[in-house]
C-alpha positions as CSV (number, residue, x, y, z in Angstrom):
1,X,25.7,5.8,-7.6
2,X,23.5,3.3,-6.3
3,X,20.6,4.0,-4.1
4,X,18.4,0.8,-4.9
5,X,18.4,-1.9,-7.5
6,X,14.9,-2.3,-9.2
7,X,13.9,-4.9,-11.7
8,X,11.4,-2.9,-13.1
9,X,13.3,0.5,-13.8
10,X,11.0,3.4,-14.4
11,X,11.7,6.8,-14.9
12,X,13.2,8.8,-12.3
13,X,14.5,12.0,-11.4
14,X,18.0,12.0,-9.6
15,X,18.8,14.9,-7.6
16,X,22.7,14.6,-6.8
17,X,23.9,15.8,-3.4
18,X,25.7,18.4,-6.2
19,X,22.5,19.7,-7.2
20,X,22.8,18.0,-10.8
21,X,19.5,16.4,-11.4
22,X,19.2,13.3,-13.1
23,X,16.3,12.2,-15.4
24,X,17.1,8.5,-16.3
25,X,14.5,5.8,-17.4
26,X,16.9,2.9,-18.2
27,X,19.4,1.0,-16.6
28,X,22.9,2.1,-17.0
C-alpha cells in the first residue's frame, strides 16, 4: 500500500478502503 513515498516520514493515520485505520510513524 503505497500512496506516496516521503523522505521525511511523519506520523500518519491510514484509513484503508476496509475501514482499518492505520496509525504508522515509520517506514515499513
Amino acid at each position: 500500500m503505497k500512496e506516496g513515498i516521503h523522505p521525511d516520514y511523519k506520523q500518519t493515520t491510514i484509513t484503508c478502503a476496509c475501514g482499518e485505520v492505520i496509525e504508522t510513524g515509520s517506514t515499513k
